[in-house]
Backbone as CSV, one residue per row, in Angstrom:
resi,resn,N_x,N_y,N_z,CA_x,CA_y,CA_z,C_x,C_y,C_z
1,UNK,-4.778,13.546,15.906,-5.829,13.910,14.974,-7.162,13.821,15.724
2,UNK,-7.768,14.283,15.787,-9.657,14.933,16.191,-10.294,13.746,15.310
3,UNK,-11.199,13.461,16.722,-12.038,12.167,15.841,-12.719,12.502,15.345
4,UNK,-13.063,14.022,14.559,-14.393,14.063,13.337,-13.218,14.021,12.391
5,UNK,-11.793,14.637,11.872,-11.369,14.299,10.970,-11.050,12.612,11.120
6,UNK,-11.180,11.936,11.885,-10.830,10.779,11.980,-11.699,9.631,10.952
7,UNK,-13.218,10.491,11.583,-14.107,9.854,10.699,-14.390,10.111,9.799
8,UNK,-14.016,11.301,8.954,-14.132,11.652,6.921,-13.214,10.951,6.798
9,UNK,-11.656,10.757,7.301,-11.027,9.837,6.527,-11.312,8.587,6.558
10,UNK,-11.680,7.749,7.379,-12.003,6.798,7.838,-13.521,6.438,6.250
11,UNK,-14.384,7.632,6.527,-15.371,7.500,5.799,-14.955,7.303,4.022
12,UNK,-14.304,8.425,3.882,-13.881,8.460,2.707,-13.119,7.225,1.983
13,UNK,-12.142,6.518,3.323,-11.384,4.993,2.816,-13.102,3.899,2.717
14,UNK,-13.681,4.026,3.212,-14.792,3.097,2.898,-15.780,2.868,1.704
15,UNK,-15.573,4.227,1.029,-16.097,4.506,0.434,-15.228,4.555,-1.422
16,UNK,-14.129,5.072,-1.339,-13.370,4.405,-2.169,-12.841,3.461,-2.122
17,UNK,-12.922,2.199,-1.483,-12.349,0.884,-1.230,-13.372,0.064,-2.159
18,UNK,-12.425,-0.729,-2.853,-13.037,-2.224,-3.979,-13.545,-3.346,-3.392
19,UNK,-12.877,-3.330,-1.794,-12.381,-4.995,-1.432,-13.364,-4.406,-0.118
20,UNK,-12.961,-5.642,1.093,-13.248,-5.835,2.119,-12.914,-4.473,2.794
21,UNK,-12.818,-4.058,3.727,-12.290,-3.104,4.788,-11.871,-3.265,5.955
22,UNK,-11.232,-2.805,6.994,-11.053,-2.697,8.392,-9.797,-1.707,8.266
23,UNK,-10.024,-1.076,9.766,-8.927,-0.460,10.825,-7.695,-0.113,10.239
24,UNK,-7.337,-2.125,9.936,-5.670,-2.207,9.829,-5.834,-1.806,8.457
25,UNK,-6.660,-2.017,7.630,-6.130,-1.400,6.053,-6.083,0.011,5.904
26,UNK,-6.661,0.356,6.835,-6.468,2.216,6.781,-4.925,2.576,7.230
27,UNK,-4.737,1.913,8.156,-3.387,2.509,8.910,-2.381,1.921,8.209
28,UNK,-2.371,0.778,7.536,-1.373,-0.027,6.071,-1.628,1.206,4.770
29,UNK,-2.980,1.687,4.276,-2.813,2.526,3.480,-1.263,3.654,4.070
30,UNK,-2.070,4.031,5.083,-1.420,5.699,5.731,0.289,5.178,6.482
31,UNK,0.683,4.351,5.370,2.058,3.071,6.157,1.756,3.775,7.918
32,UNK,0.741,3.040,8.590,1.068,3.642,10.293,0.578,5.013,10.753
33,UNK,0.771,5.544,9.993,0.456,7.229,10.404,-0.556,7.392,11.491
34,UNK,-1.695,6.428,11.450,-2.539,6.200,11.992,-2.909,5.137,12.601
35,UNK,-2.892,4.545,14.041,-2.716,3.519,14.564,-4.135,2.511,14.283
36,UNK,-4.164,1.306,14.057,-5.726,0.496,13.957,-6.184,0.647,15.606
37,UNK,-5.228,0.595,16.253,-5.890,0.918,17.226,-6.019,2.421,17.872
38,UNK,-5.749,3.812,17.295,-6.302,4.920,17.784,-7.368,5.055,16.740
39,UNK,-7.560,4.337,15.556,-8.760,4.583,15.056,-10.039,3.707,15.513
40,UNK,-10.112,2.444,15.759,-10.854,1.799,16.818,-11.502,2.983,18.167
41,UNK,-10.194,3.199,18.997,-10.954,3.909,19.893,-11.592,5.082,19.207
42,UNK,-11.491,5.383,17.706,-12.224,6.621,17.297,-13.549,6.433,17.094
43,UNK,-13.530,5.022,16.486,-14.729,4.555,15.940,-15.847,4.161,17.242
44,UNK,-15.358,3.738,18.399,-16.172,3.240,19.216,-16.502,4.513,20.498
45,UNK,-15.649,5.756,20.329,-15.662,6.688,21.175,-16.968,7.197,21.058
């Protein structure tokens, strides 16, 4: 996945989220689909 779609989804989980956030709750939402760590290197790329 292309790190600009990386970051609407990324954006969009932040933004509908109640609680705290990070990485690993995105890739626990997406069960894995998306590694906490290929989204890290998305976020810091």
């Amino acid at each position: 996945m292309k790190n600009g779609k990386l970051l609407d989804l990324y954006s969009g989980y932040l933004i509908s989220a109640f609680g705290a956030t990070a990485a690993t709750g995105l890739s626990s939402l997406l069960d894995g689909q998306i590694s906490h760590d290929q989204m890290q290197r998305s976020l810091t790329g």
